[in-house]
C-alpha positions in Angstrom: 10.9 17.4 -91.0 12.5 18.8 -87.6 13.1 15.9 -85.1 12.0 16.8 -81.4 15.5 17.2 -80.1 15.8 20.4 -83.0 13.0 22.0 -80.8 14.6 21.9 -77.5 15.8 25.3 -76.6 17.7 25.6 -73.0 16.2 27.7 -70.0 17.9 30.5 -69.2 18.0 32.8 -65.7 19.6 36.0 -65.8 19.5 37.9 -62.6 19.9 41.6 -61.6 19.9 44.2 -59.6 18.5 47.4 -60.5 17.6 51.0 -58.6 14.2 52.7 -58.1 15.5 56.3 -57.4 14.1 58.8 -57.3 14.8 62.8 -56.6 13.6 65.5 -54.5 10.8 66.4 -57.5 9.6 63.1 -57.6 10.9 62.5 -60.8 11.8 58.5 -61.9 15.1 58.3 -63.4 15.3 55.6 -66.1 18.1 54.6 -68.7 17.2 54.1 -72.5 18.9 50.9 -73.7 21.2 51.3 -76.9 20.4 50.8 -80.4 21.6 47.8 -81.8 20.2 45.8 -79.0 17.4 43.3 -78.5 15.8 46.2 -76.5 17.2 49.4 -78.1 15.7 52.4 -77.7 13.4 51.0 -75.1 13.6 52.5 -71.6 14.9 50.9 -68.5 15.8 50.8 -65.1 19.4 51.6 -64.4 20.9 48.3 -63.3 21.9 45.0 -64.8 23.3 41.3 -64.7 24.6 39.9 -61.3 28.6 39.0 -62.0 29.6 35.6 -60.4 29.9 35.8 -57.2 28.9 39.2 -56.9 27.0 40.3 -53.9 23.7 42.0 -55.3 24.6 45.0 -53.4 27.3 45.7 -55.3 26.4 45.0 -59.0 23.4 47.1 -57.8 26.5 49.9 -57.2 28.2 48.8 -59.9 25.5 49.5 -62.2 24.0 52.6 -61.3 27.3 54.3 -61.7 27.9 52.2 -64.7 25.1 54.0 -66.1 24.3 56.9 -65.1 27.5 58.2 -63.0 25.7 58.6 -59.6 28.0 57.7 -56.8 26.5 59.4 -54.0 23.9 56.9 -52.2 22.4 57.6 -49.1 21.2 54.5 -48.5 19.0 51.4 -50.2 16.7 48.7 -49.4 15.0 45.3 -51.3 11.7 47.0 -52.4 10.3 45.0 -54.8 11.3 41.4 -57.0 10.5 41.7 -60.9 9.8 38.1 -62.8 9.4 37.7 -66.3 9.7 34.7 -68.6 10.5 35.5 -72.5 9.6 32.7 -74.8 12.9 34.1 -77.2 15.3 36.1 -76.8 17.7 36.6 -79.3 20.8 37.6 -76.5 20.1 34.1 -75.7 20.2 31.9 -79.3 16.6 32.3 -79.0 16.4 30.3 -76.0 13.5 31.1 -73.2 14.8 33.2 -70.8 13.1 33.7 -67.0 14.1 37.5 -65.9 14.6 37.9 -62.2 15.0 41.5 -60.9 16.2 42.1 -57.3 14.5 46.2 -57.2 16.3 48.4 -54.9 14.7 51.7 -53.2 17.5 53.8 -53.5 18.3 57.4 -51.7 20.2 59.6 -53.1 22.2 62.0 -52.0 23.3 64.1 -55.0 21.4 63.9 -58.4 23.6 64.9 -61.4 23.6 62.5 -64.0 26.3 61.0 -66.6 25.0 59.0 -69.5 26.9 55.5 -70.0 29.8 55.6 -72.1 29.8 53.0 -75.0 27.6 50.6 -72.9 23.9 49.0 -72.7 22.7 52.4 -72.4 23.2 55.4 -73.9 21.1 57.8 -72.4 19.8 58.7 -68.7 16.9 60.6 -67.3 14.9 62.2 -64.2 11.8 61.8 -65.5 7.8 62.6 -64.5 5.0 60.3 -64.3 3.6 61.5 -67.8 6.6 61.8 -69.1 7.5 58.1 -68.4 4.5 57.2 -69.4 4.6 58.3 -73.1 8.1 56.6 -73.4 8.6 53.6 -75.6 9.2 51.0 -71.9 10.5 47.7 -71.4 8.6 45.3 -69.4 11.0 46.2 -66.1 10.1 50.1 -67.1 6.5 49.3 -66.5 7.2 47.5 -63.5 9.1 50.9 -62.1 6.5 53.2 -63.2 3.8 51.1 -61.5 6.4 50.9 -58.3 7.0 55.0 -58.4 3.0 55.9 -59.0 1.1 52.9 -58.6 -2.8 53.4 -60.0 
């Protein structure tokens, strides 16, 4: 028999900050996590975890370069906030997790891309409506799509 205390998980919050970019064609660029992870071979937003005391302007910097080696930002606004709550993940000892995405509009200025280096992604891509659209995507993919060509 499992007491009550064996089914208490912890609530976790892990908050980002990730970029909506896209380029002159129109094209979305997402980021396909890598396998081996909870969500690999999924496609993402390029982005990720808030560090301690990190301004969300910067990890948002942080990360897109992280990922996908674009350095050269016009500019970038708050455009959107992305919320969802997983029952389990296993990232997390199978704890609940509630997902908070600050979604930046981002300009660029220069569009050449780098894949991620031995990192949470592996792979990085300007990408059309219909072509994100037949992708394997993660619940904050959906979100973008919807945000870049909303129905």
């Amino acid at each position: 028999m499992t007491s009550e205390s064996d089914n208490q998980h912890t609530q976790h919050m892990h908050i980002g900050a990730y970029a909506l970019c896209r380029d002159p064609s129109n094209r979305l660029l997402l980021v396909r996590a890598t396998s081996g992870l909870e969500d690999g071979g999924l496609w993402t937003m390029p982005g990720g975890g808030i560090e301690w005391g990190e301004h969300p302007d910067d990890a948002l910097v942080r990360e897109l370069e992280e990922e996908t080696g674009l350095v050269d930002i016009e500019s970038y606004r708050v455009s959107a906030v992305y919320s969802h709550a997983y029952e389990s993940r296993t990232a997390w000892q199978g704890d609940p997790v509630h997902h908070i995405g600050i979604v930046y509009e981002v300009i660029l200025a220069a569009y050449d891309l780098r894949p991620e280096q031995e990192g949470s992604t592996d792979h990085c891509e300007w990408l059309t409506e219909s072509q994100a659209r037949e992708l394997p995507l993660g619940p904050l993919a959906e979100f973008a799509v919807d945000l870049a060509w909303p129905s």
